[in-house]
Structures are given as structure tokens and as C-alpha cells.
C-alpha positions as CSV (number, residue, x, y, z in Angstrom):
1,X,259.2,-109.4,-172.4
2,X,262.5,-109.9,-174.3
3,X,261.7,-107.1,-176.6
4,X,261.4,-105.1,-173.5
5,X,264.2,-106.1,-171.9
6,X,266.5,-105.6,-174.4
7,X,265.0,-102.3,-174.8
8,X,265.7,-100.8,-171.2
9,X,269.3,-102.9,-171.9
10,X,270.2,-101.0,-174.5
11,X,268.7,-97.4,-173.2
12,X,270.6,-97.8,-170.5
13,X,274.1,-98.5,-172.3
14,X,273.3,-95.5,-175.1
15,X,272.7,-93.1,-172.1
16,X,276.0,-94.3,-170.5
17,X,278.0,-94.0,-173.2
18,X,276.1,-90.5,-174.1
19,X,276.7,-88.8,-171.0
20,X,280.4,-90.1,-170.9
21,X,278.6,-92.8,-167.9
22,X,280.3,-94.1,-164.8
23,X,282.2,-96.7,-166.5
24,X,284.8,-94.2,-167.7
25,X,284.6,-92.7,-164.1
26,X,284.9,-95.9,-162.1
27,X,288.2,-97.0,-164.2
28,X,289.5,-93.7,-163.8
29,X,288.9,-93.7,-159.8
30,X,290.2,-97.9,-160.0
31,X,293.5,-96.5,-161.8
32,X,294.0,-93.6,-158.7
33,X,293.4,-96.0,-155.8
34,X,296.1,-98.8,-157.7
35,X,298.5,-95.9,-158.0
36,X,298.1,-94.0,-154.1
37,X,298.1,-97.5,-152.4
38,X,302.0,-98.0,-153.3
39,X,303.2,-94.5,-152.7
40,X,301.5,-95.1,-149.2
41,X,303.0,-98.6,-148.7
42,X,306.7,-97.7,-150.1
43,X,308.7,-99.8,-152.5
44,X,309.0,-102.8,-151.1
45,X,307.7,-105.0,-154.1
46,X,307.4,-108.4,-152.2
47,X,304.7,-106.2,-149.8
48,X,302.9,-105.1,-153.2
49,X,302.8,-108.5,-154.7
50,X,301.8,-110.3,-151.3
51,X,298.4,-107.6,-151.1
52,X,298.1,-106.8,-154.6
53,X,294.6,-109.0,-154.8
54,X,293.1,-106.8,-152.1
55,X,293.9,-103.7,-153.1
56,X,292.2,-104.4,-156.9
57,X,289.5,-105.6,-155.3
58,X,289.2,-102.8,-152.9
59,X,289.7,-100.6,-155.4
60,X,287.0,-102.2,-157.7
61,X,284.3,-102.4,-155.0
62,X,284.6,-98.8,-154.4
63,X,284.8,-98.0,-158.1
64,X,281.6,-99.6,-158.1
65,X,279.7,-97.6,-156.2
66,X,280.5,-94.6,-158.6
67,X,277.4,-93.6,-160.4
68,X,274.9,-96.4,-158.8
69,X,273.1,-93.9,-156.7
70,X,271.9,-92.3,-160.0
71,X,270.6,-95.9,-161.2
72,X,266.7,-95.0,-160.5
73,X,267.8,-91.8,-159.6
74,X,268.2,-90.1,-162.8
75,X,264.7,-92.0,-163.8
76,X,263.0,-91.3,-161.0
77,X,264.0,-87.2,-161.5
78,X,262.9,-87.1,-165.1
79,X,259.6,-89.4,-164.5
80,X,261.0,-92.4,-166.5
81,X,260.8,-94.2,-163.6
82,X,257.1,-94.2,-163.5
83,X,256.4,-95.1,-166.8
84,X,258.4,-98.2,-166.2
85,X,256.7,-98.9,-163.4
86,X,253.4,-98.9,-164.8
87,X,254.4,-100.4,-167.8
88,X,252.8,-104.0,-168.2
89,X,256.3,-105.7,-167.9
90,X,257.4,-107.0,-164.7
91,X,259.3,-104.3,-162.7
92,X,262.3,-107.5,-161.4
93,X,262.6,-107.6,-165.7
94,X,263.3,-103.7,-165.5
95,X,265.5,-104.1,-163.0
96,X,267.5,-106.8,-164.1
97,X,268.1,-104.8,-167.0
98,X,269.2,-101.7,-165.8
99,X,271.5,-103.9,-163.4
100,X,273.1,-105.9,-166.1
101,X,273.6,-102.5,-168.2
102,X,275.1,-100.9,-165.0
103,X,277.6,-104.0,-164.4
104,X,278.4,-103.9,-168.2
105,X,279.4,-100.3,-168.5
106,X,281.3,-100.8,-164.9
107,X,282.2,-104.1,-163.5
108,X,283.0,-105.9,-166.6
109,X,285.6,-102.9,-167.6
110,X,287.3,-103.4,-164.2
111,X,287.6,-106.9,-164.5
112,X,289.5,-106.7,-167.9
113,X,291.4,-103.8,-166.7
114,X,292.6,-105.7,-163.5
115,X,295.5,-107.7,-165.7
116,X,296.9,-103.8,-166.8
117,X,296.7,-102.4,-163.1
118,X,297.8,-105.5,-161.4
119,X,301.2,-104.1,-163.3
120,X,301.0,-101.7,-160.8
121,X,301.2,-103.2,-157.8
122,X,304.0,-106.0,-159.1
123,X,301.6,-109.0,-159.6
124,X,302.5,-112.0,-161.0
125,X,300.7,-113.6,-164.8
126,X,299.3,-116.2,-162.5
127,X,298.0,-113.9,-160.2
128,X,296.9,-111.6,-162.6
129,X,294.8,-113.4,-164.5
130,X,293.4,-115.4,-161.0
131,X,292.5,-111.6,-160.0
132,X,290.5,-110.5,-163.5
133,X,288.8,-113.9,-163.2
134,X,287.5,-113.1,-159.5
135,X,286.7,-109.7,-160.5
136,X,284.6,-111.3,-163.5
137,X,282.4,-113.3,-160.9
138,X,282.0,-111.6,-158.1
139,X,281.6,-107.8,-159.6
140,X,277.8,-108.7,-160.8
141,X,277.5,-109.3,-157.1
142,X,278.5,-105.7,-156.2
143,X,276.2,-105.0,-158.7
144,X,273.1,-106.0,-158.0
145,X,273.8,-105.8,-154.2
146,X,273.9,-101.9,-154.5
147,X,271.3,-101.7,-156.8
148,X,269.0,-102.6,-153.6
149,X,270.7,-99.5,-152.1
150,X,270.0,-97.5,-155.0
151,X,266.5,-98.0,-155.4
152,X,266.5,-97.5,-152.0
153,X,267.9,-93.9,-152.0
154,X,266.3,-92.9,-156.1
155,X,264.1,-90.3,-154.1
156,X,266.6,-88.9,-151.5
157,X,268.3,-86.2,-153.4
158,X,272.3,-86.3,-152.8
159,X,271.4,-90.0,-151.6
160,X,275.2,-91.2,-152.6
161,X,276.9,-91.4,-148.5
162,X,273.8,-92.7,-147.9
163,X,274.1,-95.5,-149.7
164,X,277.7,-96.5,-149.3
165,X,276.5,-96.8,-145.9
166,X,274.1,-99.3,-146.8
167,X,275.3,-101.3,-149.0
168,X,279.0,-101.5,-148.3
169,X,278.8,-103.7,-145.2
170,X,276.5,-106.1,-147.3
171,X,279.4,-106.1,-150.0
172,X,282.0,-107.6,-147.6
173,X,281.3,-111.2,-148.3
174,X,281.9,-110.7,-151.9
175,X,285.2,-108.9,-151.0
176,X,286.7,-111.3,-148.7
177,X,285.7,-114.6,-151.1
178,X,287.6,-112.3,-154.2
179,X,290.6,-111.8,-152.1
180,X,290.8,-115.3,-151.0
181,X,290.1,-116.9,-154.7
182,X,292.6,-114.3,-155.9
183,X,295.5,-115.6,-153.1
184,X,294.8,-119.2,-153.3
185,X,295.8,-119.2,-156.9
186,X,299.2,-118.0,-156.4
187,X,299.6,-120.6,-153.3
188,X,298.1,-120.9,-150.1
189,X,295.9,-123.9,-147.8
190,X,292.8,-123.0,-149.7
191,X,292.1,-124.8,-153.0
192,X,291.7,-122.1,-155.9
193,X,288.1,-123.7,-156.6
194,X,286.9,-123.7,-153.4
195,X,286.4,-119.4,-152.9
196,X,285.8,-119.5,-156.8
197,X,282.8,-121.5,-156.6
198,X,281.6,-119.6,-153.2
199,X,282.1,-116.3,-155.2
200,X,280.3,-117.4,-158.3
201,X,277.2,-118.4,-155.6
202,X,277.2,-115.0,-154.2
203,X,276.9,-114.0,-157.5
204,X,274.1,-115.9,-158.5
205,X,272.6,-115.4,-155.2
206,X,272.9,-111.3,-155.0
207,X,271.4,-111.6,-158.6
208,X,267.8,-112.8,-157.3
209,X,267.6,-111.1,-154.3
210,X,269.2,-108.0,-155.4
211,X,266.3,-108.3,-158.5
212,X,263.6,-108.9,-156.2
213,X,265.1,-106.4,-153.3
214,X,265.2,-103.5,-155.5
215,X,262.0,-104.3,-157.3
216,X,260.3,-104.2,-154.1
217,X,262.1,-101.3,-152.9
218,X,260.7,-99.4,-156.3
219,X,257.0,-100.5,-155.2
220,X,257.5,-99.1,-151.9
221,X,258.8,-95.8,-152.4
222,X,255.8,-95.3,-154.7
């Protein structure tokens, strides 16, 4: 099973990287949103720095949805997704995979590009780094949340409004716990730990049922 695993892992990274993948696409739409959002608000770099943590993590939760609707798509099109399915590996191992290759190629390059961006919009180090580190635990979240969406829509051609309608009102938890974490670190009533540990949960949480969820999903669209 770890042989297979790694397998689907690392087929999924080569055809990222191969096809020029959404990573490059979500950092590209990330950098757009970080530069619009101040020529909407003005100058005013005390009003940058105050909403800075919500805008990166605005940004990076639509950035995420760039590219998931082809995460069984693409399979399901070229009939890659059946052979997985009837493979004798467990289809939650398959997902998990494609999942973790799909945060790796995506949310993990958002949440080291968060310190450069946050330039942007006139953070502070402290809240900076408090940002990435957010971004680091609650992007798998995103992840695996919209992977249920995506397996979901992997037979609706053009399925990709579709499932930002889905799974974007399940992604607003994870949002608001990043932008709180975020904010506490640079002051506030809330302790810095306290949304940290909530966001890390979510995490862990959206990584079983979003694993089982789209699994499922898979079985019933067959």
C-alpha cells in the first residue's frame, strides 16, 4: 500500500510539474489579488497592515480552488480514474494521495510565499511569519475540503462554478480561524494558540472526512 501510495504521489507531482500544474497558476492569481486589494483600498498603510491577514488568506483560499476541479477530472476523462478504482488498493489511500500531491504543488507554495506578499500589503515580521504559519495549517484543510467537491463534479464537464459553489461555504471555518490566528499574533484578546490549535484541528479533521467524503463520492458516481 506504501508502494502505491507513493506511486499516485509522485504521478501526480510529475504531471503537475509537466503540464506547468496549478501551483504556478494559483501563485500567479495569489500575487494579482495581493496587488488589486490596495489599489482598491488606497494608500493608507495602517488600513493595509490592520487587514493584511485577511486579504492573504482570502487570496490563498481562492487560489486554491484553481485547478481542483480537474483533480479526478482529468482521470476520470482519460479513464485513469477507473483503473484506480478497481485497483486492489483502497480508493481513501488514492485519494489521500492525490490530495496531498494537490496541497503540495499548491497550498504549501502559498504558504511560503505569504512572507514575500505580505510585503505587499505593509505587514509587519511578526505578522508575517504568524500569517505563513496559518497558511501552513489550515491550507491542507482547503485542500481536502474541495477535494469532496471535486470528486463530486469529476464527471460534469466545465464543473469548476459548480464547485466553488460547493465547497466555498464549507471553507469559511478554516478562513475565519486563519484570520483570527493571524491577528492574535500581532495583538488582540485572543491568545495566539488558541485559533492555532482550532485551525490545526480543522485540519486534521477536513483530512478524514474530506478522505472518506471524496472516496465515497468516487464510488457513487460510478
Amino acid at each position: 500500500m506504501i508502494r502505491a501510495f507513493r506511486a499516485v504521489l509522485l504521478r501526480d507531482l510529475r504531471l503537475a510539474g509537466r503540464i506547468g500544474g496549478s501551483g504556478a497558476l494559483s501563485l500567479v492569481f495569489f500575487l494579482m489579488i495581493v496587488v488589486l486589494v490596495p489599489f482598491a483600498l488606497g494608500p493608507d498603510l495602517n488600513l493595509l497592515s490592520r487587514i493584511g491577514p485577511a486579504i492573504l488568506w482570502l487570496a490563498a483560499v481562492l487560489a486554491t480552488l484553481i485547478g481542483l476541479d480537474r483533480l479526478f477530472q482529468a482521470d476520470e476523462e482519460d479513464g485513469s480514474l477507473d483503473l484506480l478504482t478497481g485497483a486492489p488498493v483502497p480508493l481513501e489511500l488514492v485519494v489521500l494521495a492525490k490530495a496531498l500531491a494537490h496541497w503540495l504543488t499548491t497550498g504549501l507554495p502559498l504558504a511560503l510565499a505569504a512572507p514575500l506578499f505580505g510585503l505587499l500589503v505593509a505587514l509587519s515580521p511578526t505578522a508575517m511569519a504568524a500569517t505563513s504559519l496559518t497558511l501552513l495549517l489550515g491550507t491542507p484543510a482547503l485542500t481536502f475540503i474541495g477535494a469532496v467537491g471535486a470528486a463530486l463534479t469529476a464527471s460534469i464537464r466545465r464543473g469548476g462554478l459548480i464547485l466553488a459553489v460547493v465547497v466555498l461555504p464549507l471553507m469559511i471555518p478554516t478562513l475565519i480561524f486563519g484570520v483570527s490566528a493571524a491577528e492574535s499574533a500581532t495583538g488582540g484578546t485572543v491568545p495566539f494558540a488558541t485559533p492555532l490549535v482550532i485551525l490545526g484541528a480543522l485540519s486534521l479533521v477536513a483530512g478524514v472526512v474530506g478522505t472518506l467524503g471524496a472516496a465515497a463520492a468516487l464510488r457513487w458516481s460510478e
